[in-house]
C-alpha positions, 0 to 999 in steps of 0.5 A: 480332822479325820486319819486321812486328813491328818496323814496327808498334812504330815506328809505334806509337813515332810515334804515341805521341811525338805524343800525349806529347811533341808534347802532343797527349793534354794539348790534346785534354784542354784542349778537350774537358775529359773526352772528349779524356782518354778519346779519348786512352786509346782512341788508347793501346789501339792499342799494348795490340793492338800488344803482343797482335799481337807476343806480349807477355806478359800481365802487359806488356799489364796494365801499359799497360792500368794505365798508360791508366787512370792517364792517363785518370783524371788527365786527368778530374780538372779543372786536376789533370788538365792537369799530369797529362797534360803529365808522365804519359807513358803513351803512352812508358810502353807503348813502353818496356814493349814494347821491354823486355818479357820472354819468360817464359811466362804463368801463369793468373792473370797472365790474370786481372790482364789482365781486372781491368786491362781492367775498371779501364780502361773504369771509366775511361773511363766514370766521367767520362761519369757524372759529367758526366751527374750534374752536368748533371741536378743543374744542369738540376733546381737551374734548374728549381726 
């Protein structure tokens, strides 16, 4: 692995051990209820460019993907959400996908996992805002009648 791969996994191992094990991820979760799980996926997406920029495999890559969706879909679910971000460490997940990956080749289909993982991740990421959407509309309509 060259220096400059190296030097962006340690950086991304940093910032994944104060998103998961300083609980920065839980507490953006705590006080921004829905966004601060979703700002807390979009900080992951650093090590799925990470893992792009070293060459990891396709179907690594689907894996973290999954993983932010995971996090991101526990953290929206309210009270559930907060235990799931303090024990769901999908930060240290995608760390140790990359430091374990394998060298096999990619086949085509593994292409497309990556592509429905991806979409299942900004499903995730948007799923909250249209809920929240939804239940201000019906709170705002309830008032007004």
């Amino acid at each position: 692995m060259s220096e400059a791969h190296e030097r962006s996994l340690q950086k991304l191992e940093q910032i994944s051990d104060w998103m998961d094990r300083r609980y920065v991820d839980p507490i953006l979760g705590m006080l921004v209820p829905g966004a601060g799980d979703a700002l807390g996926a979009l900080v992951g997406l650093y090590g799925v460019k990470v893992a792009l920029r070293i060459g990891a495999h396709p179907m690594v890559i689907a894996r973290m993907l999954i993983n932010l969706t995971l996090d991101a879909l526990f953290g929206a679910v309210p009270i559930i959400g907060l235990f799931g971000d303090f024990f769901f460490r999908a930060h240290l997940r995608n760390v140790e996908l990359l430091r374990n990956r394998r060298a096999d080749g990619a086949r085509p289909g593994d292409y497309a996992v990556v592509a429905l993982a991806a979409l299942a991740f900004v499903t995730a990421l948007i799923l909250p805002i249209v809920a929240a959407v939804f239940v201000i509309t019906w709170v705002v309509r309830a008032l007004g009648s």
